[in-house]
C-alpha positions as CSV (number, residue, x, y, z in Angstrom):
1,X,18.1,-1.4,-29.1
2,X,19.9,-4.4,-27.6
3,X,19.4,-5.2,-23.5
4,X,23.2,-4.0,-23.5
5,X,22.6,-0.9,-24.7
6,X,19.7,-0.3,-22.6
7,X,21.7,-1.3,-20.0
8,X,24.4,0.8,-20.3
9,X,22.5,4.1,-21.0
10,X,20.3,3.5,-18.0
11,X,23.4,2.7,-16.4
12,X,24.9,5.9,-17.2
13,X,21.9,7.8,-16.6
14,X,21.7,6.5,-12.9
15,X,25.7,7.4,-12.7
16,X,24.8,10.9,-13.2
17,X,22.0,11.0,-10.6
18,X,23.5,8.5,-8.0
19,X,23.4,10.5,-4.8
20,X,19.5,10.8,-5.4
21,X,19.2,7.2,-6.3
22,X,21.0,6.3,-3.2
23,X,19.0,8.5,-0.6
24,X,15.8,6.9,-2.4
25,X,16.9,3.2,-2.4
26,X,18.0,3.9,1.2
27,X,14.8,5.3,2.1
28,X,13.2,2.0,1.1
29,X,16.0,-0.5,2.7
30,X,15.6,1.7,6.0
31,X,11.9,1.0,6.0
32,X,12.3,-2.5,4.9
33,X,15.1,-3.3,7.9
34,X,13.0,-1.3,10.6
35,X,10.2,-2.9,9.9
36,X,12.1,-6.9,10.2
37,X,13.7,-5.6,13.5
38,X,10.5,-4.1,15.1
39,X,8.4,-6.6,14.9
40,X,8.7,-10.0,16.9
41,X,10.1,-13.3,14.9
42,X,6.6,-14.9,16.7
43,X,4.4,-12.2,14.7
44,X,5.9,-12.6,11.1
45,X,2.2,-12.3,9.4
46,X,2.4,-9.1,11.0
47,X,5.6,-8.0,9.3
48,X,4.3,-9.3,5.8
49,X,1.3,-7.3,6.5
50,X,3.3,-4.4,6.7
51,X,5.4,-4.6,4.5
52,X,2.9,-5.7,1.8
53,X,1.0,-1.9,2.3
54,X,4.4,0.0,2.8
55,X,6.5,-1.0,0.1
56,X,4.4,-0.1,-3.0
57,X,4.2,3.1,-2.3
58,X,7.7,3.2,-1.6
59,X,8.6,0.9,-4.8
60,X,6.0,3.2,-7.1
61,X,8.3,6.1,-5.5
62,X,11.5,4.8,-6.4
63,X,10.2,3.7,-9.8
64,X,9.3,7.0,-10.8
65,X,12.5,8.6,-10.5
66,X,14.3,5.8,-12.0
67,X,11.7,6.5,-15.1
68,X,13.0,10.6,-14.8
69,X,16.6,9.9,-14.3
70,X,16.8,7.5,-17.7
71,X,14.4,10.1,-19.8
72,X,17.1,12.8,-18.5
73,X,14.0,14.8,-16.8
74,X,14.6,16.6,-13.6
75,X,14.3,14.8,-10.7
76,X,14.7,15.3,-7.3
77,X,13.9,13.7,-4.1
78,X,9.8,15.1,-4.7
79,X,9.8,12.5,-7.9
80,X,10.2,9.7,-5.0
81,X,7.2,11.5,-3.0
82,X,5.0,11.7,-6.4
83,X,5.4,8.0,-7.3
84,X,4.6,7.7,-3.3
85,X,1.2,9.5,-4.0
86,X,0.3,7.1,-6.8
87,X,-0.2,4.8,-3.9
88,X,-3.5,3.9,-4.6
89,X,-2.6,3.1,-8.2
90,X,0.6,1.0,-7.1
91,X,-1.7,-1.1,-4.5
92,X,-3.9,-3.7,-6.1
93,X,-1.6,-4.3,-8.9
94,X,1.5,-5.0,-6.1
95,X,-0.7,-7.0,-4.4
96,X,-2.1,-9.4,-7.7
97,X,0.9,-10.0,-8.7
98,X,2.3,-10.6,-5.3
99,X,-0.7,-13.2,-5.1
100,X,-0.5,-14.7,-8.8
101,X,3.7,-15.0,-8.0
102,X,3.1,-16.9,-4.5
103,X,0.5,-19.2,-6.3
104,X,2.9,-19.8,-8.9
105,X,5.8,-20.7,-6.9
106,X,3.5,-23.1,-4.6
107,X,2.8,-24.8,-8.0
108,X,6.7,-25.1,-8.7
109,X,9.3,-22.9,-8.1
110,X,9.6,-22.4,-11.6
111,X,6.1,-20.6,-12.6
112,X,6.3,-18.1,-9.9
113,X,9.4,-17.1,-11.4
114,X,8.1,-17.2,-14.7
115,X,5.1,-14.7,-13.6
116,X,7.3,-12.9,-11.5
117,X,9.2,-11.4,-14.8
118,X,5.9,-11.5,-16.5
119,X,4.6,-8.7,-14.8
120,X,8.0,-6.9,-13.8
121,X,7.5,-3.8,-15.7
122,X,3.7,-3.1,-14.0
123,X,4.8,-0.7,-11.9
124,X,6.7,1.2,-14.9
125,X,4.1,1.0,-17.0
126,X,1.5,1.8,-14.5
127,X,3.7,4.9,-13.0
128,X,4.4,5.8,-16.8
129,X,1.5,8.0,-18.1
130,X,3.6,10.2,-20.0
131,X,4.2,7.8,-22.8
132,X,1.0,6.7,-23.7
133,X,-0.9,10.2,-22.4
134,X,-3.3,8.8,-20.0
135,X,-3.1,6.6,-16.7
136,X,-3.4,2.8,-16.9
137,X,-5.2,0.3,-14.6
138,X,-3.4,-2.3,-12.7
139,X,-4.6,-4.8,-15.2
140,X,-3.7,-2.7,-17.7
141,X,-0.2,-2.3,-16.8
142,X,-0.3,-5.7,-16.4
143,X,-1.2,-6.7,-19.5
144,X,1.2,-4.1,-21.1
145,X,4.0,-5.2,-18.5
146,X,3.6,-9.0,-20.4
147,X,3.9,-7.7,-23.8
148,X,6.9,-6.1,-23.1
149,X,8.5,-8.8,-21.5
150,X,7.4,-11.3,-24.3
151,X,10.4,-12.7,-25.8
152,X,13.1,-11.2,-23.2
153,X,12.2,-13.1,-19.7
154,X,15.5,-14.5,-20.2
155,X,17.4,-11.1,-20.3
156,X,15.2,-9.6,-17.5
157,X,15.9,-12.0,-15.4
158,X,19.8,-12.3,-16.3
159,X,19.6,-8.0,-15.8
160,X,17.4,-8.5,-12.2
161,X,20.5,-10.8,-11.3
162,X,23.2,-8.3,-12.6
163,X,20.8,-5.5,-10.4
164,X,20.1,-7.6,-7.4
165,X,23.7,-8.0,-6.1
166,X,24.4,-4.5,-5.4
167,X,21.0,-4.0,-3.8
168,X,22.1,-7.0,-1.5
169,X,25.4,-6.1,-0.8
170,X,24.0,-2.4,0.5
171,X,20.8,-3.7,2.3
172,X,23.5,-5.6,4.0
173,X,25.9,-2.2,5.0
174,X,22.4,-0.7,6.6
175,X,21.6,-3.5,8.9
C-alpha cells in the first residue's frame, strides 16, 4: 500500500467518525489550553510537569480510537477512556522518547527530529495488542515503532505536516 492510499482510507475512515474524533481531539486541546492559561508564565516547569503526566493518557486515548475508527471497529467515546486506562503503559515510553527527542534536538535540531519520527508509531504499537495478540513494553513498541518507520521518515514526516495544520488551525478556534 502506498502512504496515499493509506492516507486516503484513514482519511475516509475518520470522515465517517468525525464528530467522535472531534469531541476527542477537543478533549485533549481543552486540557492542553487550560492547563497554559492556569498556570503562571513565572512557573512554566510547572506547566511542563503537567502536561508531561496529562497528555499520555490523553494521547494513548485518542490513539486508540483512531486505531478503531481506521479497522472500522466500533468506537465510541469509551474507546478514548480505554486508551486513557492504558495510562500506565503510555507513561514511560511518552516520557523516553520525550527525553531521547529533547537530547536530540540539544545536539542539533536535526536529530531530535530524526528520533522524533523514529519512535512516532510507539503509542500505536504499544496501544495495538490486537495485532500481534499480546501487550508490548515501551521498549518494545519502540523498537517496533523504528522498524516501521525505517525507510518512510520522509513520508511521516511530509503526513505529520499535512496532519498538523488542521490540528493548529482548531487549537487556535478553542483559545
Amino acid at each position: 500500500m502506498t502512504a496515499w492510499r493509506a492516507l486516503r482510507e484513514g482519511f475516509d475512515a475518520f470522515a465517517r467518525r468525525l464528530p467522535l474524533l472531534l469531541g476527542v481531539w477537543t478533549v485533549v486541546l481543552i486540557v492542553q489550553q487550560t492547563v497554559s492559561l492556569l498556570v503562571p508564565d513565572q512557573w512554566l516547569w510547572l506547566e511542563a510537569l503537567l502536561l508531561a503526566l496529562l497528555l499520555p493518557p490523553l494521547h494513548a486515548g485518542q490513539y486508540r480510537v483512531a486505531l478503531r475508527v481506521v479497522r472500522g471497529e466500533r468506537c465510541t467515546f469509551s474507546s478514548f477512556v480505554e486508551g486513557i486506562r492504558r495510562w500506565k503503559d503510555a507513561l514511560p515510553a511518552y516520557l523516553l522518547i520525550g527525553v531521547l527527542t529533547a537530547l536530540g534536538l540539544f545536539a542539533l535540531i536535526v536529530p531530535g527530529i530524526l528520533v522524533a519520527l523514529a519512535f512516532s508509531f510507539t503509542l500505536l504499537c504499544l496501544l495495538d495488542e490486537e495485532a500481534r495478540g499480546r501487550r508490548l513494553s515501551a521498549l518494545e513498541a519502540m523498537r517496533e515503532s523504528l522498524q516501521l518507520t525505517r525507510g518512510y521518515r520522509g513520508v511521516v514526516f511530509g503526513m505529520g505536516l499535512l496532519l498538523a495544520v488542521p490540528y493548529f488551525l482548531l487549537s487556535l478556534l478553542i483559545v
